[in-house]
N, C-alpha and C positions, 0 to 999 in steps of 0.2 A: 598802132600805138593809140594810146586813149588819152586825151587830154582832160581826165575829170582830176580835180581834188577830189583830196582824201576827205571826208566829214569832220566837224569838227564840233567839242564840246566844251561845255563851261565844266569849271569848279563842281558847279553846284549838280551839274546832273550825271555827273561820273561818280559823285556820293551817294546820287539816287541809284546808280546802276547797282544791278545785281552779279552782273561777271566782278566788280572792285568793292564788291560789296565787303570783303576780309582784309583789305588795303585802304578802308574810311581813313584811320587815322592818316596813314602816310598819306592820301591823296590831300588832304585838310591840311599837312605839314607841307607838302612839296610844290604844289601848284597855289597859282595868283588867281585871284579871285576875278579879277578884271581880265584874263587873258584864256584866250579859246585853245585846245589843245587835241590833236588827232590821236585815237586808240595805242597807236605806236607808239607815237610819243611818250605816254602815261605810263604804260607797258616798260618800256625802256626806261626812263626815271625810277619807276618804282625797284626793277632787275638790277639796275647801278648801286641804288641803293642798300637794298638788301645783298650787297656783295661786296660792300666795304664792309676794311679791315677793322673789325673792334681795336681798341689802345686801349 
């Protein structure tokens, strides 16, 4: 078993990334600015998101 965390990025440079680079706006709408976030994590918000029900 490996004891490493996962990496973790800001806001600001998962806007810079080019894998989320087609999910700017949701990333700018759903994540905090002040708070670090692991690939998964972002990945999954973004999937929740885009899988809810229109009204």
């Amino acid at each position: 078993m490996s004891n490493q965390k996962a990496a973790t990025y800001t806001k600001d440079q998962f806007l810079l990334s080019i894998k989320f680079a087609k999910h700017k706006d949701l990333i700018n709408a759903l994540l905090n600015k002040d708070e670090k976030y692991t690939t998964s994590q972002v990945e999954k918000l973004i999937n929740d998101f885009l899988k809810k029900v229109v009204k």
